[in-house]
N, C-alpha and C positions, 0 to 999 in steps of 0.2 A: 527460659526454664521456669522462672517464677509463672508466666500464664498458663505453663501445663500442672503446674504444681494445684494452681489456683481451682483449673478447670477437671481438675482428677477430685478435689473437694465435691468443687460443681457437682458431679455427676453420681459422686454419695447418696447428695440429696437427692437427686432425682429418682435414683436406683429405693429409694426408703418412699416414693411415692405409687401408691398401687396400680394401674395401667388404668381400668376402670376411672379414675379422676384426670381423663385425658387436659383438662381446661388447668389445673394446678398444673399440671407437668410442663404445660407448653407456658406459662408464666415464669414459672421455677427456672425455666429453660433459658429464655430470654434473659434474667435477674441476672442467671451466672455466666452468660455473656458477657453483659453490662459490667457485671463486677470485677470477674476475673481479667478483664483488659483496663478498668480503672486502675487497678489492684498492680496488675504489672507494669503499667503506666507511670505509678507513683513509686514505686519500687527503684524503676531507671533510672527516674528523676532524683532520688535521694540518694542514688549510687553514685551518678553522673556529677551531679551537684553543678551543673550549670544553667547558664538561661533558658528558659521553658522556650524561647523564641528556636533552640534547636533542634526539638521535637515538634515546629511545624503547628505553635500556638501563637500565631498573630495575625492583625488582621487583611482582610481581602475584599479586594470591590465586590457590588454586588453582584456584578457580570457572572465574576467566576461562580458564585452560592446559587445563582438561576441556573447555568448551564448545568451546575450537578446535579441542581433538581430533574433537570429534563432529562439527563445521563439514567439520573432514577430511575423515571418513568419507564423508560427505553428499554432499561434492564429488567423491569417485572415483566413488559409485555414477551423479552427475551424468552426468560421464565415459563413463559406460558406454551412459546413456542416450542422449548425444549423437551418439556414435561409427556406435550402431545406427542411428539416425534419418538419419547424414548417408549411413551406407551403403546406405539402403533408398531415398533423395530421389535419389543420387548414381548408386550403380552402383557408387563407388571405393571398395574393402575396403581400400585399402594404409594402412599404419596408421605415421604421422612420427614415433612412436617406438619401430619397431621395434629398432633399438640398443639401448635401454635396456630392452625385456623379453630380447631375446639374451645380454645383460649379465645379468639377474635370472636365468636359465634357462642358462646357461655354468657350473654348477658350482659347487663349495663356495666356495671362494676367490674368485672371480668374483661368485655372489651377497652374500658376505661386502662386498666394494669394493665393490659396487654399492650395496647396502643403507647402510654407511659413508657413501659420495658424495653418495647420489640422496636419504637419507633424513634423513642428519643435518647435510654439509657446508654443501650446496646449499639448503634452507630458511632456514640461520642466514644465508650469504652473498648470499640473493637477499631478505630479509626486511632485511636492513640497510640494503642500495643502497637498495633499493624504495621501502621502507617510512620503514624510518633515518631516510633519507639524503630522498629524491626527494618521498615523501608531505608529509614535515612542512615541507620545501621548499615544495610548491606552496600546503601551508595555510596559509601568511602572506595567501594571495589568499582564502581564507574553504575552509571544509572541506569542502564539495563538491565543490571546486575537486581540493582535494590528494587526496581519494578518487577521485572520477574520475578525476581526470590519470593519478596514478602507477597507476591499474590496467588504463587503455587502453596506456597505454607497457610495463608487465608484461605483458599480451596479445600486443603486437606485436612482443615480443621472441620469442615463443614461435613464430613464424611465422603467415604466413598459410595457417591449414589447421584441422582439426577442432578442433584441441589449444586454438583464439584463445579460444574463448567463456567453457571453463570458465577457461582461465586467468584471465582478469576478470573470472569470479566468486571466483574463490581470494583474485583480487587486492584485488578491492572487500571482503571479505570482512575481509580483515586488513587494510586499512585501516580499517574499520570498528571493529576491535580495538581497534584503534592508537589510532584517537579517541577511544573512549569508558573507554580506561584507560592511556592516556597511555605504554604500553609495546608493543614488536615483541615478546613472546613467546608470547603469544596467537597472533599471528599466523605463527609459527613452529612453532606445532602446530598448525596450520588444514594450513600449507605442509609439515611431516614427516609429519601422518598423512597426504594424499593420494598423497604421492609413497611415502611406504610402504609403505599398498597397494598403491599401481602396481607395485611390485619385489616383493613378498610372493606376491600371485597370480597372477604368469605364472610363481614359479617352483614355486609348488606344483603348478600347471598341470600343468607339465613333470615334474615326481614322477610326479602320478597316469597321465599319457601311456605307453600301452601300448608 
């Protein structure tokens, strides 16, 4: 409740930014990702009042932090695949996060915040809620339960649009982490390489663009 409470702020602000200043709104965007899952992160924790090692903050070989990166990877090019498929079934090119490549493709400083936000804020802060906080939550009900749940609920947060599918793979995915080594930083680089790439090549994109 607190992350929707959080993320209904969130989109105040976004709602009070003009459409026109597409590169502010896809930063803005990212921030209150980042935030709103710090936010109810910290919230659980001061409710809960016990060791942060139960929300899945401890550490893990490096095995597990490369395989997520590669999971990453795996997942953008998913992305890609999805995107074309839904364009070729659909008709609809319009792509729900345009902001956030306008943002990666706005320039030094711009992709600097973006990259900051989208790459490192926003994985730690949605990896806590999600994963943390909501995963280990539902796993008291048995562990399919807590992977499924929190990575339908991380999909539908993402909107109803191209973007749902891979995200509960992202999501099942670092839940999956989650369970099998008993920490979210696996699953924090499953969540910063995807989104890294996603900012990475639209702004190289925009380099090479005549």
């Amino acid at each position: 409740m607190s992350y929707v409470v959080l993320v209904a702020g969130g989109i105040a602000v976004l709602d009070a930014i003009p459409d026109e200043q597409a590169a502010a709104r896809g930063i803005v965007g990212y921030a209150v990702s980042a935030l709103a899952g710090i936010g109810a992160f910290g919230i659980a924790a001061l409710v809960r009042v016990r060791d942060l090692r139960a929300f899945g903050l401890r550490p893990v070989a490096w095995k597990w932090l490369l395989l997520g990166a590669g999971l990453g990877a795996a997942a953008f090019f998913l992305n890609i695949v999805v995107a074309i498929a839904y364009a070729r079934l659909t008709g609809d090119t319009g792509n729900p996060q345009g902001d956030y490549r306008a943002a990666a493709g706005g320039g030094a400083l711009s992709f600097a915040l973006t990259l900051l936000s989208g790459a490192i804020a926003t994985p730690i802060g949605e990896e806590l809620a999600f994963r943390g906080v909501l995963a280990n939550a539902l796993g008291r009900y048995g562990p399919w339960v807590g992977v499924i749940g929190s990575s339908t609920v991380f999909a539908l947060a993402h909107g109803m649009n191209v973007i749902l599918p891979v995200a509960f793979v992202v999501g099942a995915t670092s839940a999956l982490l989650l369970r099998r080594t008993g920490s979210v930083w696996p699953g924090v680089c499953v969540h910063a390489v995807n989104n890294g790439m996603s900012v990475l090549v639209p702004a190289l994109l925009a380099l090479s663009a005549p």
